[in-house]
C-alpha positions as CSV (number, residue, x, y, z in Angstrom):
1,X,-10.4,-23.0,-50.8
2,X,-13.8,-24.0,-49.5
3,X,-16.6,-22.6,-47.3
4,X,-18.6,-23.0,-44.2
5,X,-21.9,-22.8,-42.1
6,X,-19.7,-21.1,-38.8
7,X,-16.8,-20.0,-37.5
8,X,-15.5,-22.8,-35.4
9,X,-16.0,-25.4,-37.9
10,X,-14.0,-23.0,-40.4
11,X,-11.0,-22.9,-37.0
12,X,-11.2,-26.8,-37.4
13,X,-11.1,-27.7,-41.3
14,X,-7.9,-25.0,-41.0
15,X,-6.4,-26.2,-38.2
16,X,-6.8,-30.3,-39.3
17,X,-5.4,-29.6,-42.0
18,X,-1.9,-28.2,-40.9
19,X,-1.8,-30.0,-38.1
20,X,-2.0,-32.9,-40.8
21,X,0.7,-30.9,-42.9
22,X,-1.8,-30.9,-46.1
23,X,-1.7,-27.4,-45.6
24,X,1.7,-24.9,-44.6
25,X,-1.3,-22.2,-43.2
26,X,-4.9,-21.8,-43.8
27,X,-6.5,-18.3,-43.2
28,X,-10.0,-18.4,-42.6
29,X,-12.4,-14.9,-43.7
30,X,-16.1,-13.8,-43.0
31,X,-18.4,-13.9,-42.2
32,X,-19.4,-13.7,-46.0
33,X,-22.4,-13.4,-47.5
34,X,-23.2,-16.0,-50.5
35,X,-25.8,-15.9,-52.5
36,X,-26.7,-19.4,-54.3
37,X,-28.8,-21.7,-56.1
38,X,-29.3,-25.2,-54.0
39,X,-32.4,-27.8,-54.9
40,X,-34.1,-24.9,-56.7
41,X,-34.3,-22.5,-54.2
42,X,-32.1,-19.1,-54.2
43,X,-30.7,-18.7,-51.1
44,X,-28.6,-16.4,-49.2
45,X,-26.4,-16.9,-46.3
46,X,-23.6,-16.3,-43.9
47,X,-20.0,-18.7,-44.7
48,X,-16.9,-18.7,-43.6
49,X,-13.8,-19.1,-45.9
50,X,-11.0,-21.1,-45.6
51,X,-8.0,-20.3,-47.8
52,X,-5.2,-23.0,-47.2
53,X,-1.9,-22.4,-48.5
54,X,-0.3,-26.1,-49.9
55,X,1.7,-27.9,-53.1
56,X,0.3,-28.9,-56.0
57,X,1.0,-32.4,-54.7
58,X,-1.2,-32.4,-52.2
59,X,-4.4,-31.1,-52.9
60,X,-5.9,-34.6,-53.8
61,X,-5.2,-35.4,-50.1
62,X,-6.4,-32.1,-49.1
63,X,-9.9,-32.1,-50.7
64,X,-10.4,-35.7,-49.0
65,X,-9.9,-34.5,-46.1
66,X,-12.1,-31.5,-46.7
67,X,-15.0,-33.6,-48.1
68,X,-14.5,-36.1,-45.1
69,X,-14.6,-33.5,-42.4
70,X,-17.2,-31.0,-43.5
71,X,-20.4,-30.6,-43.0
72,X,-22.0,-29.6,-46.7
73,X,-23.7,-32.4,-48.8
74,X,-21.3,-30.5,-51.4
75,X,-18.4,-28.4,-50.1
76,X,-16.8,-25.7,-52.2
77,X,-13.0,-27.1,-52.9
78,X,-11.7,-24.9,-55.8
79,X,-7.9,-25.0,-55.8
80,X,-6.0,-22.4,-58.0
81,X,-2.6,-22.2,-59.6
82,X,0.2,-20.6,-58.5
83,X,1.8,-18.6,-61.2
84,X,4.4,-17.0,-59.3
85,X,5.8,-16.2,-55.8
86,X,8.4,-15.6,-53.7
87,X,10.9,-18.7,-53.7
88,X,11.3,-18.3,-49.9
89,X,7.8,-19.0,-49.3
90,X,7.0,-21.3,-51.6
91,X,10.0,-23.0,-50.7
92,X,8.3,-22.8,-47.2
93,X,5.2,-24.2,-48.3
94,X,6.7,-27.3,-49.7
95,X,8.7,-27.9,-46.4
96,X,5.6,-27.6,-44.6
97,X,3.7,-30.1,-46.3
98,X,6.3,-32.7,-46.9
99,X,4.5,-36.1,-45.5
100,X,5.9,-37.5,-42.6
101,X,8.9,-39.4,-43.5
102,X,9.6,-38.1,-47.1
């Protein structure tokens, strides 16, 4: 998951990423309003979030590509366990982000 300064620039860390299959979908939310701490100063404003849907496996090449295309000094890449699910989709998921030739 991670956030963002607009819209558009949410539509192109999701679609970049599936297109690059480090992501089966990404779903994108907001605008949301978060309220921070950044170089001392609380601050308050409007993000976009981007919740990608991918295999353990590929997260590592996920947040590269995150921090290489975003825009934050520090973007927000938190990734979070699945515990359970349907085997359908998951089984979805994996065959969406298979690399290219594996």
């Amino acid at each position: 998951m991670t956030t963002t300064d607009g819209e558009e620039h949410a539509r192109h860390l999701a679609a970049t990423a599936v297109e690059r299959r480090l992501a089966a979908c990404a779903q994108i939310d907001g605008p949301v309003t978060s309220v921070y701490r950044w170089e001392g100063e609380v601050r308050a404003d409007q993000e976009w979030r981007v919740l990608y849907k991918t295999t353990a496996d590929r997260c590592a090449a996920l947040e590269a590509h995150v921090r290489a295309e975003h825009t934050y000094d520090v973007p927000e890449v938190i990734a979070l366990p699945v515990t359970a699910g349907s085997d359908a989709y998951l089984a979805w998921v994996r065959e969406e982000t298979r690399e290219p030739g594996a």
